[in-house]
N, C-alpha and C positions, 0 to 999 in steps of 0.2 A: 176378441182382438181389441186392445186401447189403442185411441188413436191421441195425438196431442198438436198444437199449435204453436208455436214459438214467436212472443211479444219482444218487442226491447222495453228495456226497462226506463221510467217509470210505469210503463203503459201496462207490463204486467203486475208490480208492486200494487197500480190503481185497480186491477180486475181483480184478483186475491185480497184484498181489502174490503171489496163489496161497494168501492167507488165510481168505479168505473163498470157500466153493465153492458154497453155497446160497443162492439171491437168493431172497428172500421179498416174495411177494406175498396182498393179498386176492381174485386174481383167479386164475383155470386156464390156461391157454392149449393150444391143441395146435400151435403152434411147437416144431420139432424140429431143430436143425444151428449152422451155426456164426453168430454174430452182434457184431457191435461193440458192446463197454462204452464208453457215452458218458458222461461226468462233468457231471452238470446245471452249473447255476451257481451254486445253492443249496448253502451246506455245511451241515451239523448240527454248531454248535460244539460243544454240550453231547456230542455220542457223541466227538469229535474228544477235547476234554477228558477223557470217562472212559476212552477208548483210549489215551491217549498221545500223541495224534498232532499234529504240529506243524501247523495249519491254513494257515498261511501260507504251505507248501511242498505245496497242494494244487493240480494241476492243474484247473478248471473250465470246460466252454463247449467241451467237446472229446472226442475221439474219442478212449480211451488206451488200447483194448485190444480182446483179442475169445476168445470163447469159447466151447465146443459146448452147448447145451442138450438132456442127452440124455432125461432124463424128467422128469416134475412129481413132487410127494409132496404129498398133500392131508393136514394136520394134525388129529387128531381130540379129541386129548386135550394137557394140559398137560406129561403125561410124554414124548409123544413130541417134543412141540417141546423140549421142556430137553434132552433124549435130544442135539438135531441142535445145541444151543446154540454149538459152538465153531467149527461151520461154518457158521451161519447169522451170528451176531455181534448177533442184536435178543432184546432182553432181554425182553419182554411179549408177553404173551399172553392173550385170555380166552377162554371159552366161548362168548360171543356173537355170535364172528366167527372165519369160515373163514379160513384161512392156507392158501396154496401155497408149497412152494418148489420152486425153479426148479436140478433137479441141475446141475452143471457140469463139464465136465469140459476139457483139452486148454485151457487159460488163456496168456493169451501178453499183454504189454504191445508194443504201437506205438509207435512217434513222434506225436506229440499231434498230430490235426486238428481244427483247428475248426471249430467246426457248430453250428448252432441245436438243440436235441433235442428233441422231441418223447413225447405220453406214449404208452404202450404200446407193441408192438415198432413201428418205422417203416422205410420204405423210405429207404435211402440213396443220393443223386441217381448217378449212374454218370458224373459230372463229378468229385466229390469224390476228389482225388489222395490214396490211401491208401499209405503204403511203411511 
């Protein structure tokens, strides 16, 4: 059974590139192995704008990648998340909320499938032709 994740874009654009290796979340999970980056449908123009990145040449609503999740890192402090900044790519942070992020490692882009995404990690149907 494949499971997959669902990023908004550029945040999955930056994981399937091999730029971004830490997905940040406010939740833990104990999900461990390989999983499909799914590209919501939602972009964040504003991060798209302060990154550089041409929004109009973003994939959405699709399957564009896949990659191992080999551990969590629970954030404690404001140094350690600046510490992981050039791999995580989210600028904020505060004290009054936990961060995980999500290690990664073995990143690979696909051929874009598409698919409805779903929040947290999801089971993906074993009909969906992945190549």
């Amino acid at each position: 059974m494949a499971y997959a994740l669902s990023l908004q874009q550029p945040w999955a654009e930056l994981v399937v590139s091999g730029k971004k290796t830490i997905e940040t979340r406010k939740w833990d999970t104990k999900f461990r192995g390989e999983f499909y980056i799914h590209a919501s449908k939602k972009i964040n123009l504003q991060a798209c704008k302060e990154l550089g990145i041409d929004s109009k040449k973003l994939v959405t609503g699709c399957l564009i990648g896949k990659a191992n999740l080999i551990e969590t890192k629970k954030y404690l402090t404001n140094e350690e998340w600046q510490k992981d900044s050039e791999k995580h790519f989210a600028g904020w942070w505060t004290l009054d909320r936990t961060m995980y992020g999500f290690i990664l490692k073995k990143i690979e882009r696909i051929k874009p499938v598409q698919m409805k995404g779903q929040l947290n990690f999801f089971k993906i149907d074993d009909q969906v032709k992945i190549k």
